[in-house]
C-alpha positions in Angstrom: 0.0 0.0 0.0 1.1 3.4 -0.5 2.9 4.8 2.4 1.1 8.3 2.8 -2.4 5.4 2.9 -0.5 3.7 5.4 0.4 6.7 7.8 -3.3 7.5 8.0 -4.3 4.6 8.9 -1.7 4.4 11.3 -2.8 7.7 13.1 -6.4 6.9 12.7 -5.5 3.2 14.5 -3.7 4.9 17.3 -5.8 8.0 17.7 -9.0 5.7 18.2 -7.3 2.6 19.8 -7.8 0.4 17.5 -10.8 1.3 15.3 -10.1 3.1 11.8 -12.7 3.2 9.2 -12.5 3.0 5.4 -10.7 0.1 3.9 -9.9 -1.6 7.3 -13.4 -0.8 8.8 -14.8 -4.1 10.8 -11.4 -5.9 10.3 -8.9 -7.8 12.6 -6.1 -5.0 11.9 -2.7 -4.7 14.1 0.0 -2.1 13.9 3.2 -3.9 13.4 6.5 -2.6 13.6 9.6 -4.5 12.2 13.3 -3.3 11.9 14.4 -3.2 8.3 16.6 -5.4 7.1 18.7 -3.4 5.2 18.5 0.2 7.0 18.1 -1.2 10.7 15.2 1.3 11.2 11.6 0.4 12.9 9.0 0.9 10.1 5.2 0.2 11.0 2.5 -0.9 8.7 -0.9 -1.6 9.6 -1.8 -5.9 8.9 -5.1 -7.8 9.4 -4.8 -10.8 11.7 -6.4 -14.0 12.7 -6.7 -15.1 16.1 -5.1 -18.0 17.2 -5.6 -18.7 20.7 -2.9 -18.9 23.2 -0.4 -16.5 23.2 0.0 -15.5 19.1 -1.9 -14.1 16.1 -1.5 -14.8 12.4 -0.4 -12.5 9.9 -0.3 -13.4 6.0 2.4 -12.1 3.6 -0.2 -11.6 0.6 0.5 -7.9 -0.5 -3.1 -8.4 -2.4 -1.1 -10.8 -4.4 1.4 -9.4 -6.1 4.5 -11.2 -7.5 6.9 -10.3 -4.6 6.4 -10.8 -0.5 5.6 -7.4 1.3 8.6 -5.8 2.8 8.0 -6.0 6.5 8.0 -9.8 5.5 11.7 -9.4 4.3 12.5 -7.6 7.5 10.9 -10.1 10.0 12.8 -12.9 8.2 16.4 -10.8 9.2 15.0 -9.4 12.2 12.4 -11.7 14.0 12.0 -9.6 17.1 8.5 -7.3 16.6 6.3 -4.6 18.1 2.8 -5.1 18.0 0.2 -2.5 18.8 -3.4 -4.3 18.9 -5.0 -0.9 19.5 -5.7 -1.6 23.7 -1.8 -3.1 24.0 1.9 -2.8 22.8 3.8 -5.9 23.1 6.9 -7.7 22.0 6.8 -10.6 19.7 8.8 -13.0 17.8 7.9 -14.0 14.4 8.0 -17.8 13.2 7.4 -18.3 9.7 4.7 -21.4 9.8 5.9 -24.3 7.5 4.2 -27.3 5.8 1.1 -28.5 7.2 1.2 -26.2 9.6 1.0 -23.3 6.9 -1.6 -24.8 5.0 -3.8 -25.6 7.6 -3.8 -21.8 8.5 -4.1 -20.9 5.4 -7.2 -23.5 4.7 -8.8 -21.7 7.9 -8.1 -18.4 6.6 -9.8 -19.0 3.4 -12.8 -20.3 4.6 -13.1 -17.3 6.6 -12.6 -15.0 3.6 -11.9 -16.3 0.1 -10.1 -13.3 -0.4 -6.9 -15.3 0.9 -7.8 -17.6 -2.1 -7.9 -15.1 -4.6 -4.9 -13.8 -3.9 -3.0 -17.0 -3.8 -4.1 -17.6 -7.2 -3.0 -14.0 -8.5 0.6 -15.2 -7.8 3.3 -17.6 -8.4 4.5 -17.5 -4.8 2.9 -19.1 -1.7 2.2 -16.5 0.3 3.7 -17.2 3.8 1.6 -17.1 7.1 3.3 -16.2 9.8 2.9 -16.5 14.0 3.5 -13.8 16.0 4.2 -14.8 19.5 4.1 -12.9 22.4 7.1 -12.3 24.4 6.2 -12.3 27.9 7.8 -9.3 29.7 6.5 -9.9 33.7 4.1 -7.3 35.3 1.2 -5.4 34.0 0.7 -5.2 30.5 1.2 -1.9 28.4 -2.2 -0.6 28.1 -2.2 2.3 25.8 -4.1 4.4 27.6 -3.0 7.4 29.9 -4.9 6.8 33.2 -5.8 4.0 34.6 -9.8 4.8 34.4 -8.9 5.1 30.8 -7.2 1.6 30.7 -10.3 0.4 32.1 -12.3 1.5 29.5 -9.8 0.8 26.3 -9.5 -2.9 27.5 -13.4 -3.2 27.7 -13.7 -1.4 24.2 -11.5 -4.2 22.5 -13.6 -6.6 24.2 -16.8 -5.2 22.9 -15.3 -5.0 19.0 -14.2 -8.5 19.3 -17.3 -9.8 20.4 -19.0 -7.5 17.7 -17.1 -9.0 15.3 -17.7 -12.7 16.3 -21.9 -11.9 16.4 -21.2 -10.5 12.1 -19.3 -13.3 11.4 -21.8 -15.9 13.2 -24.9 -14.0 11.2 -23.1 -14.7 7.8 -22.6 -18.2 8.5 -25.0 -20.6 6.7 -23.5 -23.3 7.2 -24.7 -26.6 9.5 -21.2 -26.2 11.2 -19.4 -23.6 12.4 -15.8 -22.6 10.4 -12.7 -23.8 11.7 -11.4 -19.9 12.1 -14.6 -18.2 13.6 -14.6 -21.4 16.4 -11.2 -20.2 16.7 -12.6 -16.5 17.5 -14.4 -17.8 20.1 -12.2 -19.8 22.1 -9.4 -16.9 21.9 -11.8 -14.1 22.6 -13.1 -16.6 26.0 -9.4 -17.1 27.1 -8.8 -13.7 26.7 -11.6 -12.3 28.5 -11.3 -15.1 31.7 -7.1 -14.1 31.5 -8.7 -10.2 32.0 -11.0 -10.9 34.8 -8.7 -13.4 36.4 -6.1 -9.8 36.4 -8.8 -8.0 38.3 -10.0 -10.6 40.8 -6.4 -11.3 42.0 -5.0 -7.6 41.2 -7.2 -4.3 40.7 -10.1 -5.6 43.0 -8.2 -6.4 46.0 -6.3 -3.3 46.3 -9.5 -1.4 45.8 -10.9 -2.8 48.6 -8.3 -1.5 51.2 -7.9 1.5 50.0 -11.6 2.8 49.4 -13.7 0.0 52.0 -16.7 2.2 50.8 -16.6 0.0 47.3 -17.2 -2.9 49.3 -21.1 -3.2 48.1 -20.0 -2.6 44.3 -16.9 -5.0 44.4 -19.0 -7.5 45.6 -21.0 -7.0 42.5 -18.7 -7.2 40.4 -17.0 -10.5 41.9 -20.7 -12.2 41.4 -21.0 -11.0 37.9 -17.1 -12.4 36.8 -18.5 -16.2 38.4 -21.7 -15.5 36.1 -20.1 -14.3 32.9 -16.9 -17.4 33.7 -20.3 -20.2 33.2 -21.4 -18.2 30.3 -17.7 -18.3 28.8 -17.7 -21.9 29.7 -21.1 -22.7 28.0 -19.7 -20.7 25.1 -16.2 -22.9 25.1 -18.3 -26.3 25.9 -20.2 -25.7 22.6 -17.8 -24.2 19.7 -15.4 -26.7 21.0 -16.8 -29.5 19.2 -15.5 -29.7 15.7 -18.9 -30.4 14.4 -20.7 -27.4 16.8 -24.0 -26.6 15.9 -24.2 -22.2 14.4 -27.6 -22.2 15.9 -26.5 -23.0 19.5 -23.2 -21.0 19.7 -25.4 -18.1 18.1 -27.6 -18.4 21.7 -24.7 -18.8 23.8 -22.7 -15.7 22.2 -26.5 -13.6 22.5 -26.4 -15.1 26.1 -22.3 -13.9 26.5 -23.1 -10.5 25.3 -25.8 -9.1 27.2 -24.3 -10.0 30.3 -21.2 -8.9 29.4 -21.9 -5.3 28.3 -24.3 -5.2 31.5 -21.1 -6.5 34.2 -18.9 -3.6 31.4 -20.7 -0.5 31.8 -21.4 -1.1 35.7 -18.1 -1.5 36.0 -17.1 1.6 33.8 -19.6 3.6 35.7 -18.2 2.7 39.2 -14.7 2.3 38.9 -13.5 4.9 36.6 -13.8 7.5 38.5 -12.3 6.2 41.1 -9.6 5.2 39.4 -9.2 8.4 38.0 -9.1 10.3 41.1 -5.8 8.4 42.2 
């Protein structure tokens, strides 16, 4: 892509934490950030990604197909060591070019999401690579990017509403009488990541609120009772697009089910907490 296109993007992306419009609008995009291989200098461009549970996303090397891999491809291969912005985080990564089966079963799951992949593929020559961006795991809090810590609050949550959003489109497309390999894959990533969050809050945020402001006791509470209610919604949710041949109609119900109680626990949250957290 042109690189005064990308540069907009990329100050649209970070400007909005993650949401841009136009081209990328309702897509899985990440700002990633490699050191040239010739010049040794950081350059950014703005990729779409696949979830893939764990600790790593997917990134393809298609350029739209043209005859030659992208350059931030070139640069990962000499320099495997990445930033990645997700739009609620910054985090190192390293890069593994996927290989063999591996590779094509990605790539399998990537075009049955969107046969764009496909089209692409057959516009060139090359295989275009896929490649796994792993986290690096640094200790401590993560790098929210967000300037407060009310705010932090409120990024995080935003990323979990998107994803979510993005899981409910892709489930109303579906007309299938199974769910795709890559949209089960949505699910289980965007349930890990939202127990991992509220796991953070029960054992970190939570407790420290309650000895230094014992007048959130009642709304804590709340809040503890509503993570053990959304955790057997998430579990429901896990119990049923786990099964290779899960039925659209029932994980529809279950992520209906997920969402309302999830934006309820959210905004009650929001609503007490942030100013609080603010205040500090």
């Amino acid at each position: 892509m042109p690189h005064d296109f990308n540069q907009q993007v990329i100050e649209e992306f970070r400007a909005n934490k993650g949401r841009v419009g136009g081209y990328f609008e309702g897509a899985r995009l990440l700002l990633l950030t490699t050191t040239g291989a010739v010049t040794g200098r950081p350059h950014t461009t703005p990729v779409g990604y696949l979830p893939d549970g764990g600790d790593r996303v997917l990134v393809i090397a298609s350029a739209a197909g043209a005859p030659k891999h992208p350059a931030w491809f070139h640069n990962l291969l000499a320099n495997p060591q990445v930033t990645i912005e997700s739009g609620a985080f910054t985090y190192e990564a390293r890069a593994v070019v996927l290989e063999g089966e591996e590779r094509d079963r990605a790539f399998a799951r990537a075009v049955e999401a969107d046969p764009g992949w496909a089209a692409y593929q057959e516009k060139t020559e090359r295989v275009i690579p896929v490649v796994a961006l792993h986290e690096i795991a640094q200790g401590g809090p993560p790098n929210i990017n967000a300037s407060s810590m009310g705010e932090a609050i409120k990024v995080v949550h935003d990323a979990f509403r998107r994803e979510l959003a993005l899981i409910r489109e892709e489930m109303s497309k579906g007309g299938g009488t199974t769910l795709g390999a890559q949209l089960r894959v949505n699910c289980l990533t965007f349930c890990a990541g939202l127990h991992n969050h509220h796991t953070g809050e029960d054992i970190g945020m939570f407790p420290v609120l309650a000895d230094r402001h014992p007048e959130f006791a009642p709304a804590l509470a709340r809040l503890g009772e509503e993570h053990e209610r959304i955790a057997e919604l998430v579990e429901d949710l896990r119990r049923v697009v786990s099964d290779e041949d899960a039925d659209p109609a029932a994980a529809r119900t279950e992520v209906e089910r997920l969402t309302t109680a999830l934006e309820a626990h959210l905004t009650y949250e929001e609503e007490q907490l942030i100013p609080v957290l603010d205040a500090v």
